[in-house]
C-alpha positions in Angstrom: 16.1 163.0 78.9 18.6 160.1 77.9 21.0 162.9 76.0 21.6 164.5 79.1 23.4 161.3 80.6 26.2 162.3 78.2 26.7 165.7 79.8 26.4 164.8 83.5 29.4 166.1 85.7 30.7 162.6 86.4 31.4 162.1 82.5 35.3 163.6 81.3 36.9 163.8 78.7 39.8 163.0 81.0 39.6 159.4 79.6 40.4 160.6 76.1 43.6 162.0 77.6 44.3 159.0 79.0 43.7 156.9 76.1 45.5 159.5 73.7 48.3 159.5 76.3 48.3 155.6 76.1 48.3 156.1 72.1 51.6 157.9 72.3 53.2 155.7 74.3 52.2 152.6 72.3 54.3 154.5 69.4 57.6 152.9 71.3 56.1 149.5 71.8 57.5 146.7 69.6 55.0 146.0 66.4 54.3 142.8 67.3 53.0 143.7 70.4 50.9 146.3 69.4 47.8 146.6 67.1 48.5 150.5 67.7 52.1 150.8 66.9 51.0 148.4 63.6 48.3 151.5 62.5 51.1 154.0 63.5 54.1 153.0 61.8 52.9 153.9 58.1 52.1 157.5 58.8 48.3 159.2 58.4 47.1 156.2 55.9 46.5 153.3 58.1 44.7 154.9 60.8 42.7 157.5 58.4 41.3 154.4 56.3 40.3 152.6 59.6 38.7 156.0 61.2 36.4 155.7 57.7 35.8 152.4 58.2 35.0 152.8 61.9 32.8 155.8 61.1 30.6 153.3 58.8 30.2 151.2 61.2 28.9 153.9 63.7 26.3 154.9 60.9 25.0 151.6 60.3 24.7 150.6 63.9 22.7 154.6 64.7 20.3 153.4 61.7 19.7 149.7 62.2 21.6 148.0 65.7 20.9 148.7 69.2 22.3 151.4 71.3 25.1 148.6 72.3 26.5 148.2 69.3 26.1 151.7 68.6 28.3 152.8 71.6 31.0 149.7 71.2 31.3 151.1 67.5 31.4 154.9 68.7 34.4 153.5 71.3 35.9 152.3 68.1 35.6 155.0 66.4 37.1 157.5 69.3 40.2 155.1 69.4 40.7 155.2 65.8 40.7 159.4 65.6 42.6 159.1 69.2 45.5 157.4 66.2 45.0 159.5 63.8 45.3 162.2 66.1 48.6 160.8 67.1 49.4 159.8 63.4 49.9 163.3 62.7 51.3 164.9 65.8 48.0 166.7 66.6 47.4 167.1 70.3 44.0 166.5 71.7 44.2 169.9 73.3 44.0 171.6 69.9 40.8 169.9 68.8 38.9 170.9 72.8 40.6 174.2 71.9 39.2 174.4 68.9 35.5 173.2 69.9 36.1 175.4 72.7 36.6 178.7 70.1 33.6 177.3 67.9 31.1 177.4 71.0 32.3 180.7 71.7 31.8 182.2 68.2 28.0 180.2 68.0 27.5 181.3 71.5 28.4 185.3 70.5 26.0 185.1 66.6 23.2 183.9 68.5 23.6 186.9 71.2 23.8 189.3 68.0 20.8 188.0 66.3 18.8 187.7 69.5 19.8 192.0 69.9 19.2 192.2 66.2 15.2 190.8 66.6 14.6 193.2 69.1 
């Protein structure tokens, strides 16, 4: 199944550390060196607008490009939440942490409904 590919062991989330770690320290780099700092220095604004626009672009290329440009704009679109993230002080840990908690809560309603049908 081609989903699965996404789930295999050798696939991490380590790179979205590494990026959002990157992302931080582009926050000291001089403006004109950096498209990141640029989308930083304003606050949430910048880098909200261009995770919309980014996420428009991921929709459009799922309904009518190939999986290419569907994954380039899906990179675009990590980077630009990756910002945001950063925009706001919000670790990365916090959202896994989160996603983490969800699972957990899905994970335990389905166990109570499966005991419930029986």
């Amino acid at each position: 199944m081609r989903l699965a590919a996404v789930y295999e062991p050798n696939m991490s989330n380590d790179v979205l550390f590494r990026l959002a770690a990157t992302i931080k320290d582009r926050r000291n780099a001089r403006p004109e060196d950096s498209h990141t700092r640029r989308l930083l220095d304003d606050g949430p604004l910048k880098p909200a607008k261009k995770l919309g626009e980014e996420a428009v672009e991921v929709a459009i290329a799922a309904l009518v490009q190939d999986d290419k440009a569907l994954i380039g704009e899906a990179a675009d679109m990590l980077y630009h939440f990756l910002v945001l993230l950063e925009s706001r002080q919000v670790p990365l840990d916090d959202v896994f942490a989160e996603l983490q908690r969800r699972m957990e809560v899905t994970a335990l309603n389905q166990e109570k409904r499966k005991a419930a049908s029986r």
